[in-house]
N, C-alpha and C positions, 0 to 999 in steps of 0.2 A: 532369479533373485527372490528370496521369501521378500514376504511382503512387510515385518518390520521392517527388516534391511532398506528396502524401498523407501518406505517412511521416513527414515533416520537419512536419509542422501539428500529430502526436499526440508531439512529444518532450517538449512543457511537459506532457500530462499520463501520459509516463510518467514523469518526474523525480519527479512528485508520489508516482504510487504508489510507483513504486522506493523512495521516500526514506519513504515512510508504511512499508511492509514490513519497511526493514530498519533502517530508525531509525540512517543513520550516512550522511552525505555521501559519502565516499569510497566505500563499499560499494553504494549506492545508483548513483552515476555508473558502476561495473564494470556494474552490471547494466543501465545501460540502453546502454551501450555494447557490452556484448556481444549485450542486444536487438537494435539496429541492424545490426551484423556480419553476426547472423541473419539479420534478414529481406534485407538487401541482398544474403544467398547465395543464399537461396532465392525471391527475388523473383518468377521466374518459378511459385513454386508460387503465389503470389497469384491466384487468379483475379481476371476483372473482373467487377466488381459486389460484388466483394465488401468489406464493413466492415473498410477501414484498422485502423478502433481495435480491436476484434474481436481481429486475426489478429495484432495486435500484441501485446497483453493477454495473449493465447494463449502466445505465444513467450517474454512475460517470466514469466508465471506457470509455464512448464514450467522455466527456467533458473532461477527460484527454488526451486523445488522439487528439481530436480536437484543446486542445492548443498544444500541441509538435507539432503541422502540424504547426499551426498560425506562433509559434516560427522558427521554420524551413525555413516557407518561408521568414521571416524576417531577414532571418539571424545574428537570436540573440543569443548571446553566454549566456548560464545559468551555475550558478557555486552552486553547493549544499553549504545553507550557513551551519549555525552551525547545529548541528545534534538535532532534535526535539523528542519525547517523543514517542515508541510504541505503547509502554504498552497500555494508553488510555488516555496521554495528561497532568495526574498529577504528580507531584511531588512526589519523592519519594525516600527512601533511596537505597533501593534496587537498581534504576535505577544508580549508583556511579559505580555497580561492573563494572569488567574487561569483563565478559561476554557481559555484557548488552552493554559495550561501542565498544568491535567490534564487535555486532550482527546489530549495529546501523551504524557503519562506513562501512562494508561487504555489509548490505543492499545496502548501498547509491553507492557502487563501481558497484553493478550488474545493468546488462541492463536494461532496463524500463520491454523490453518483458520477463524476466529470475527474474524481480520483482515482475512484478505483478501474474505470476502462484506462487512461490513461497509463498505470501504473501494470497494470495486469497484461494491456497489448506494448504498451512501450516499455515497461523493464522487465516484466516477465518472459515475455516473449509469446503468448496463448495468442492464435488465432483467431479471428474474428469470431470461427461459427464455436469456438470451445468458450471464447469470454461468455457470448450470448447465453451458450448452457449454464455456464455456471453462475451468472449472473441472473440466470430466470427472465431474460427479458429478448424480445424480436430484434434481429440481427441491424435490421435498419434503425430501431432505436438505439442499437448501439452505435455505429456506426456514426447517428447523425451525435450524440453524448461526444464520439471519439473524438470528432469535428472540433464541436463546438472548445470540448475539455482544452486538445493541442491549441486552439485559435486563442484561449482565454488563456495557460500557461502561459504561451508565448509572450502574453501584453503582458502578464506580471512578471516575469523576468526579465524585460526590458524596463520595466520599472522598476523592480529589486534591483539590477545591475546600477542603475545609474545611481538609483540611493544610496548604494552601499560605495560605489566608486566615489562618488561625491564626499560622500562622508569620511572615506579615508583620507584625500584629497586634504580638506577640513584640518584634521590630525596630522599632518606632515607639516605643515607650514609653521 
């Protein structure tokens, strides 16, 4: 497979993460568009044989992090706006349920660092020792993040669920 071709097969799951990360469409499309920018400059640093998705995940996780530095030192305040699409961007009925809607509110409450393992070993599918790489950090500090990240979604989604239950509840009567 050349190696745009390669590129062009992991764009449905960077939208995913892009848009899990930053919780905002438009924010979400900059970054994976200037993912792509990236890697089609530096194409030639690809080696062959090496994981497409990897070296891509690579490149969006340092342009994300790069802007929360930008943002930081400007001291700009960023507020998650409405809550945008996991799954992979479309439309959907299923995307209505109660699940879905505090799996999406829980994401956006977790730390960026407690996000992105989270998102990167649970919806990506990257194994421990590839997150650790591409996230620049020691396998046990991921590890103990991964922990901590699943242990703290879970308590916001127990609380999103009942909020959001409650509230429909509310609206029927």
């Amino acid at each position: 497979m050349n190696k745009k071709r390669a590129i062009l097969a992991e764009i449905p799951r960077l939208r995913r993460y892009a848009l899990a990360l930053v919780d905002n469409r438009e924010e979400a499309d900059e970054l994976v568009q200037d993912t792509l920018e990236r890697a089609l400059r530096f194409l030639d640093k690809w080696r062959e044989g090496d994981n497409p998705r990897k070296w891509l995940f690579t490149i969006m996780h340092n342009l994300f992090i790069d802007g929360k530095r930008t943002l930081a030192r400007r001291s700009v305040e960023v507020q998650m706006e409405d809550a945008g699409q996991i799954a992979d961007g479309n439309d959907h009925p299923a995307n209505s349920t109660i699940d879905h809607i505090a799996l999406k509110k829980a994401l956006a409450q977790l730390s960026p660092e407690h996000r992105e393992v989270v998102l990167l070993v649970g919806l990506e599918g990257f194994r421990y020792r590839e997150t650790a790489e591409l996230l620049d950090i020691r396998i046990g500090t991921l590890m103990s993040r991964l922990s901590r990240g699943r242990k703290r979604l879970k308590e916001l989604m127990s609380e999103e669920r009942n909020k959001t239950a409650s509230t429909r509840i509310r609206r029927v009567k």
